[in-house]
N, C-alpha and C positions, 0 to 999 in steps of 0.2 A: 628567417631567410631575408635576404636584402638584393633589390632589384637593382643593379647600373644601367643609367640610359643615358648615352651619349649621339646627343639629333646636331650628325652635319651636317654641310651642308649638300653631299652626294648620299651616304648611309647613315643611318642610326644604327649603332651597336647598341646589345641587348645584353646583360648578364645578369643571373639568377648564383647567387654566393651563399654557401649554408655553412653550418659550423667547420664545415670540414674541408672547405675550401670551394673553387669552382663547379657546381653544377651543371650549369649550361650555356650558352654564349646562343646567340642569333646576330645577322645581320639583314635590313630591312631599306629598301630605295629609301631615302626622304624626298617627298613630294609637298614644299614650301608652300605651295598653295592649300593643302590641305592635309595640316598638322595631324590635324583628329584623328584620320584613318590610319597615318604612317604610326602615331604614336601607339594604337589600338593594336594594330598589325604585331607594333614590338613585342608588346604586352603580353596577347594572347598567345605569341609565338612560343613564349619563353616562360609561360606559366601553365602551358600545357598540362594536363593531370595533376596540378598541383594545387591544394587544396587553399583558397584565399585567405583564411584565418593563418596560414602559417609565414604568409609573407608582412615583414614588421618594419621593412622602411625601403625607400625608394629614394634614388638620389639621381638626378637630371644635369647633364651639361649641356650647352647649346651654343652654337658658335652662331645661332639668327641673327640675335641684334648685333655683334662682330659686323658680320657681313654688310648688315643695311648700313652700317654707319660708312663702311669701307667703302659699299657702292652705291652711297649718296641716295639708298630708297628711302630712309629715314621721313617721318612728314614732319610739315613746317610746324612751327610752334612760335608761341612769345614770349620775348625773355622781356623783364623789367628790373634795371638792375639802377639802386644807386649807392652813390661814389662819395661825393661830398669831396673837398678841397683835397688837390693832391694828380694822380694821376689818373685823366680825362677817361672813364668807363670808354669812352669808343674803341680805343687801343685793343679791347679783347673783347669785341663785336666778334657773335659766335654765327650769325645768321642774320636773315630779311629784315625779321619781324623782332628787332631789337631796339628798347629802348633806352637810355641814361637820362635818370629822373632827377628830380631837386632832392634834399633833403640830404643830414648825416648822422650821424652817431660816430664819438670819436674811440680814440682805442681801450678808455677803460670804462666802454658801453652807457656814455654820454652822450644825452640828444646836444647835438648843436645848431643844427637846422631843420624845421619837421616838414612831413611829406607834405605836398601839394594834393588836395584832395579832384581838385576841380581835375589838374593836368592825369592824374591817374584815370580820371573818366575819359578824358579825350580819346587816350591811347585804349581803352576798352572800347570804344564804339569803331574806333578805326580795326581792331583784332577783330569785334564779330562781322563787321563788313568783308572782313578778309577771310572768314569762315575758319578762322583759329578757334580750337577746342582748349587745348593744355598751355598752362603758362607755366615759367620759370620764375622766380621772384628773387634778386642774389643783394643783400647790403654790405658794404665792405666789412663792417665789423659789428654783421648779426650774430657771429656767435660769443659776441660777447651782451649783447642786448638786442632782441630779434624783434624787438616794438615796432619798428617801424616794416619788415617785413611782414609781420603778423598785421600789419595798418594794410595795407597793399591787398592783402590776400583778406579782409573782409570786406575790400571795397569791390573785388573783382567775383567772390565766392558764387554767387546768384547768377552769377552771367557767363560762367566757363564749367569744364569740364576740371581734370585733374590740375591741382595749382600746387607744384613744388618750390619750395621754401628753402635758402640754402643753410640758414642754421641748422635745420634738420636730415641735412644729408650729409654735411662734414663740420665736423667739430675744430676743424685748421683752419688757421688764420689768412692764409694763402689766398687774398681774393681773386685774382686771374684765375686760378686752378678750381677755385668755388663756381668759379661764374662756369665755368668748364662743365665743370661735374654737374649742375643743376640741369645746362644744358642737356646733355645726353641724357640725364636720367628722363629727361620732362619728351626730350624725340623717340627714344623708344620704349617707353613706356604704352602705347600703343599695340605696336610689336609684341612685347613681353606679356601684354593681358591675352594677346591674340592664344599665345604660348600657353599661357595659364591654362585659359578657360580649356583649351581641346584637349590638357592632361585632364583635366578636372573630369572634363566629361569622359576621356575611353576609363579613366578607372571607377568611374560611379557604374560604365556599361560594362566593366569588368567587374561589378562587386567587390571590387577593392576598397577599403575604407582603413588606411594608413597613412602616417607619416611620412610626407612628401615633402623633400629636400631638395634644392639648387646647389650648384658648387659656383664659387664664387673665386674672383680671379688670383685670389689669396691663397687657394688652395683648400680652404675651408667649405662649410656650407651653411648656408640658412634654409627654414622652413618657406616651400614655396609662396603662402599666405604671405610671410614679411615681404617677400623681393616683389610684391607688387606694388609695394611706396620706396623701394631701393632698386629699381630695375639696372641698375648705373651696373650693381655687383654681379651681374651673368657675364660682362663683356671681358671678352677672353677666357674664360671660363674651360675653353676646348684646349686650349696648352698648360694651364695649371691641371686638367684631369690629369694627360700626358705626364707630368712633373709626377703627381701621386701615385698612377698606376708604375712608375720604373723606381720608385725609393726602397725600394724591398730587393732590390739585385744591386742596388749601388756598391761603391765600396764603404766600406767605414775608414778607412783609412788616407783617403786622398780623394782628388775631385774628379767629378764624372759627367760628362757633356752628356745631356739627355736629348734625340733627336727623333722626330715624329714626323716621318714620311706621309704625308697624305693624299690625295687625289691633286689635289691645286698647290700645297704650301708644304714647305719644312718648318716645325714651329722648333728652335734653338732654346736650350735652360739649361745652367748651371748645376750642381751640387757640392756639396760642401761635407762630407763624410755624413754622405745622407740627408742635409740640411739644406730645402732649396734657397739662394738668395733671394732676397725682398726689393722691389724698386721702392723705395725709401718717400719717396712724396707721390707717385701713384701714376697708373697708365697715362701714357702718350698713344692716341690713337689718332695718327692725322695729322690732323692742324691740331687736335686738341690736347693740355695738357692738363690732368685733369687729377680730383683727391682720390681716385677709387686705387685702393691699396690690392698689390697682386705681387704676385711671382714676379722673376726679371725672367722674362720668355721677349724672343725676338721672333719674326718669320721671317723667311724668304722664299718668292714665287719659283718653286722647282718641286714638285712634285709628279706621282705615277702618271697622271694624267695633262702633264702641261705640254703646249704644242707645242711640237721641237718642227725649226722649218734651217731651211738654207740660204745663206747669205752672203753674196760675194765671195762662194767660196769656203763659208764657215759654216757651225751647223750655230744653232741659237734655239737655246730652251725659255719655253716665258715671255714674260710671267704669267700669260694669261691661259686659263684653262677652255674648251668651247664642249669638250663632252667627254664623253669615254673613249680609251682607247680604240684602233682599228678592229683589235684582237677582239673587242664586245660587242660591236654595231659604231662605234664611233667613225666621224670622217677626217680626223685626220691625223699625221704620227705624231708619239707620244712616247715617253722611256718606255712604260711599260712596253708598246711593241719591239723597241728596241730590247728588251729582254725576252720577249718573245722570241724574235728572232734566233739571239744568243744561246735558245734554250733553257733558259733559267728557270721559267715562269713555262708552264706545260699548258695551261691550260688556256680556253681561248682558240679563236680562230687564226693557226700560225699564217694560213694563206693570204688573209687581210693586212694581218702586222705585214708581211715581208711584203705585199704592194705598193703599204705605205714607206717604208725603209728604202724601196728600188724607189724611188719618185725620187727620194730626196739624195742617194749614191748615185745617179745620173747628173744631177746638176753638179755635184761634187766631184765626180768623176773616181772612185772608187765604189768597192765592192760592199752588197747589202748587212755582211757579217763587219766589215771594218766600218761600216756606218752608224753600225748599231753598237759597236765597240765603244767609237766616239762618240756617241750620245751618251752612255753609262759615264766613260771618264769626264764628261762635260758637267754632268749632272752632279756627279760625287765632288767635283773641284769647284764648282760655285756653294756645292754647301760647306764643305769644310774650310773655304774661303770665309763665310762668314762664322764659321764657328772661330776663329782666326779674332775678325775683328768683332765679333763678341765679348769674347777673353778681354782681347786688348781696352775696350769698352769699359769691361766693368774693372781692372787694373789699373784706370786714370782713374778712379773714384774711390771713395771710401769704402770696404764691401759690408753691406749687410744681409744679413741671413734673416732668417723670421723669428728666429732666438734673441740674437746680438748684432753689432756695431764689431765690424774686427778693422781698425784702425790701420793701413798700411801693408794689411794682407794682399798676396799677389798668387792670383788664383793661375795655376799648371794643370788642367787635366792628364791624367794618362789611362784612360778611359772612356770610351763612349758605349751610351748604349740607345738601341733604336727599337722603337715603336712603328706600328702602322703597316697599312695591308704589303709595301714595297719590300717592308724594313729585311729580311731575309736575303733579299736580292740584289741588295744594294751592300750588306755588311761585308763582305769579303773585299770588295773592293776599296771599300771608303779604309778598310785597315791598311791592305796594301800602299794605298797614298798616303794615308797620317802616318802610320809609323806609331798607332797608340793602337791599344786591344780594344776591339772593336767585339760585342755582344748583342744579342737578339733577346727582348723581352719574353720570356713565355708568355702565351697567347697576345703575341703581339698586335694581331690584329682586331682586337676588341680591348686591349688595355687602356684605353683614354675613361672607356666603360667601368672598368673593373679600380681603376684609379679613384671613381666619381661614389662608387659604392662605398668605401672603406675612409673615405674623409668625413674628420670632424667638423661639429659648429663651431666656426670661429667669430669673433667680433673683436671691438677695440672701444673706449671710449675715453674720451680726452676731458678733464675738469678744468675749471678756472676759478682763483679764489682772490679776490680784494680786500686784505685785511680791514684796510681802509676806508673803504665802504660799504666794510660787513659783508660782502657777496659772497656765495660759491653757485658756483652755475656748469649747467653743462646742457647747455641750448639746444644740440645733437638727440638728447635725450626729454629733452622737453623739462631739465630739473632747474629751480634756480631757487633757491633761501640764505635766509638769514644767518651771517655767523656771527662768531662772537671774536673780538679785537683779536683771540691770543690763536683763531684758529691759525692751526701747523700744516706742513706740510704734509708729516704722520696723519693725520687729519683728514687731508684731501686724496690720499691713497686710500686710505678704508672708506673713504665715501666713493668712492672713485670704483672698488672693487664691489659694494654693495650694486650699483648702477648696474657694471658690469655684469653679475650675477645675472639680475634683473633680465638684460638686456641677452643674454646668450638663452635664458631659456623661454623665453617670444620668440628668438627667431628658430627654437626648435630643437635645443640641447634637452638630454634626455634628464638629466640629474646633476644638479650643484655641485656633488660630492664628485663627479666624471671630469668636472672643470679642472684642466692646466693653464692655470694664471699666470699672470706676467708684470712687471711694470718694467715698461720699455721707452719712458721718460719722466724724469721727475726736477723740476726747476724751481729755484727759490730766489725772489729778489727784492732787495729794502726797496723802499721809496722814503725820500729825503726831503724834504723841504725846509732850507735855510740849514740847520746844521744839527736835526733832528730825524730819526726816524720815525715818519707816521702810519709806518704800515707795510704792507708785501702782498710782493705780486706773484702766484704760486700757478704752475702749469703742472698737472700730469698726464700721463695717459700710459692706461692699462690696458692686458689682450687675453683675450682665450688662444693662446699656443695651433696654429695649423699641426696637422699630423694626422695616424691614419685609428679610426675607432672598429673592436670588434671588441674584445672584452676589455683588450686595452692595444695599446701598438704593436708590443713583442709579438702580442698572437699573432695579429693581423699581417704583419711583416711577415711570418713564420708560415700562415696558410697561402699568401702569396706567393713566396719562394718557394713549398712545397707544390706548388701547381705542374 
């Protein structure tokens, strides 16, 4: 049996999945300040009578560190980044407690200029003054020679807490996007150990001793032990479940807007006759632009729970949420009671919804039923507005899928299907304004859940090879030797897939022989001097395929659609 838990930031969904498809489902308040007990809560809810040697893996999504970053609770940290000749490291100052040091390495992982040993002390006494724990460490072209990060971080090692290194969290060349990524990994990583430790503990006080998985914004999943030196890989995590738990109702045939109604947010993702698209260089969360590889998922603030108020005459949903609906105990209106209202949604206190409703059709000067009307079509036309310029979005770009690169493809939904506690209440409607078939996931309402259970370990890892100065490396990986003048590009793919291997089952893959591989780049180029070739400069990078594991896809697919 295998556990789904998905901890939002209102509920945590709970699902128990056996061979034969759905067992059970729970849903549990999340109380952010104290993981342990909501987590514990899910667990024992949902494992009732069920014996612990029978449950064989557990898979976790969490939209925490989302949030903190979204709402700037994230803590401070030190980033130490250098640049060496070229464009001034200030330019993608990520925070306070940032620095741009001396020292380079040029791009075919040449020292040019070396660290300053004395200025890296300076800036450590001025961090513990400032009561910073965790540093970030980024050199423009550590992952081609990471000496002088790896200099940095034995100088600082004794006197800080966690120190992330950006060779070892992206293998891309992309230094802004590096410095990004090391960034967020190094501020909630904090956050994330919080996470850890109180899974750790309700299932040690559950006698649970299994294979415990994250989902990662790719769609895939690592073992939770890795994502505590990659915490980067949880964020957004809560709309790639969404993506997994609706690939089993898509079409095969044409493209399918996947939409996730939830208390605060609609999270927006494409499909591709089943194949969700890939954001190609990695999450924008913010200001940040950063390497962590995910799903292409969008949000926009309109969900069950967003105040809806009145204005000048207008009504106005969003973006921000302040609690539960009127219909639960909440104070103020929200669509849900505007479905209340309507009758859609039975349950709940209809006497509250309709308080809130008449408050806001008096300043409007219409009646509580045409109030609550216009709130539903308000709601339904800001999302399929952006499902709109979604589309349009990913139609000015190249589209890729987490398979392929489709060149000039111009993606047409005729299709949507929706998730989430709303999603029932909202689908009739949302068809009548698109004018596309509009569908309700079975068990919609803990699908992000059941999404989170049934995905595979993914990973990716990118090599680099210098004929010319013998190297092959993949700094990512902590690999780097000796080659010989005539290594191939053939060469660097089978070392590249061996890594790989390596690398999917650390972070928690059950078996080598379960691995769907990939090579989803492989580049080859002379280097010339005067009017000889003296070598090649060889890039690859290979992946463990995202999709869904139970014996294999078809089942999984097949026990999901038979739910």
């Amino acid at each position: 049996m295998i556990i789904g838990l998905d901890v939002g930031g209102t509920h945590t969904d709970v699902v128990l999945f056996g061979e034969n498809g759905l067992v059970r489902e729970n849903k549990v308040l999340t109380d952010s300040s104290d993981l342990f007990n909501t987590v514990l809560t899910g667990l024992e809810e949902i494992t009732q009578g069920i014996e612990p040697e029978k449950i064989k893996r557990i898979v976790l999504s969490t939209t925490l560190t989302t949030n903190a970053i979204v709402q700037k609770k994230n803590p401070e940290v030190g980033m130490i980044v250098s640049g060496g000749p070229g464009i001034d490291p200030e330019f993608f100052r990520t925070n306070e407690h940032y620095y741009a040091v001396s020292g380079s390495i040029d791009h075919r992982g040449r020292e040019v200029d070396p660290i300053d040993e004395n200025e890296i002390l300076k800036i450590a006494d001025v961090l513990k003054k400032e009561g910073i724990r965790n540093i970030g460490i980024v050199g423009k072209f550590s992952v081609r020679n990471p000496r002088h990060e790896l200099k940095i971080h034995d100088i600082l090692k004794d006197s800080f807490g966690k120190i992330f290194m950006g060779h070892q969290i992206s293998g891309n060349l992309n230094f802004p996007r590096r410095i990004a990524t090391t960034f967020l990994n190094t501020t909630i990583r904090p956050i994330h150990k919080k996470f850890f430790e109180a899974v750790k503990k309700s299932l040690e006080k559950k006698g649970l001793s299994v294979p415990i998985h994250i989902l990662k914004a790719d769609g895939g999943t690592m073992s939770i032990e890795a994502s505590i030196n990659f915490p980067g890989q949880s964020i957004l995590s809560g709309p790639a479940s969404s993506v997994m738990g609706a690939i089993a109702f898509a079409s095969e045939e044409e493209e399918t807007v996947v939409l996730d109604i939830g208390g605060t947010t609609t999270d927006i993702a494409v499909l591709i006759n089943r194949v969700p698209l890939l954001e190609p260089l990695g999450i924008t969360l913010g200001p940040y632009k950063t390497l962590i590889r995910s799903l292409e998922t969008c949000s926009i603030g309109v969900g069950g729970d967003s105040v809806v108020r009145a204005k000048d005459g207008t009504v106005e949903i969003g973006p921000d949420r302040i609690g539960p609906a009127m219909a639960y105990g909440g104070t103020v209106p929200t669509p849900t009671d505007a479905l209340v209202v309507l009758g859609k949604i039975k349950s709940g206190d209809k006497a509250n919804s309709v308080k809130g409703i008449e408050a806001l059709a008096k300043s409007l000067g219409t009646s509580p039923e045409e109030t609550a009307a216009e709130i539903l079509d308000l709601a339904c036309k800001k999302i399929l507005a952006e499902v709109r310029n979604t589309v349009n979005r990913i139609n000015k770009k190249p589209v890729y899928t987490i398979h392929e690169l489709r060149e000039g493809y111009q993606v047409s939904p005729k299709q949507i299907l929706i998730i989430g506690g709303p999603a029932p209440y909202f689908a009739r409607r949302l068809e009548e304004l698109s004018n596309l078939k509009v569908g309700v996931v079975p068990r919609w309402n803990v699908a992000n859940a059941l999404g989170a259970a049934l995905a595979r370990t993914t990973c990716e890892v990118t090599l680099f090879a210098d004929t010319e100065q013998k190297i092959a490396a993949a700094p990512e990986e902590q690999f780097r030797e000796m080659v010989s003048a005539n290594f191939s590009k053939e060469n660097a793919v089978k070392k590249a897939y061996d890594l790989l291997t390596q690398k999917a089952l650390q972070m928690g893959a059950e078996s080598s022989s379960d691995l769907e591989t990939e090579v989803i780049e492989d580049m080859e180029f002379n280097m010339v001097r005067g009017f000889s070739t003296t070598g090649k400069n060889i890039r690859v990078k290979v992946q463990v395929k995202p999709g869904l594991i139970y014996e294999n896809e078809e089942v999984a697919e097949k026990l999901l659609a038979g739910m």
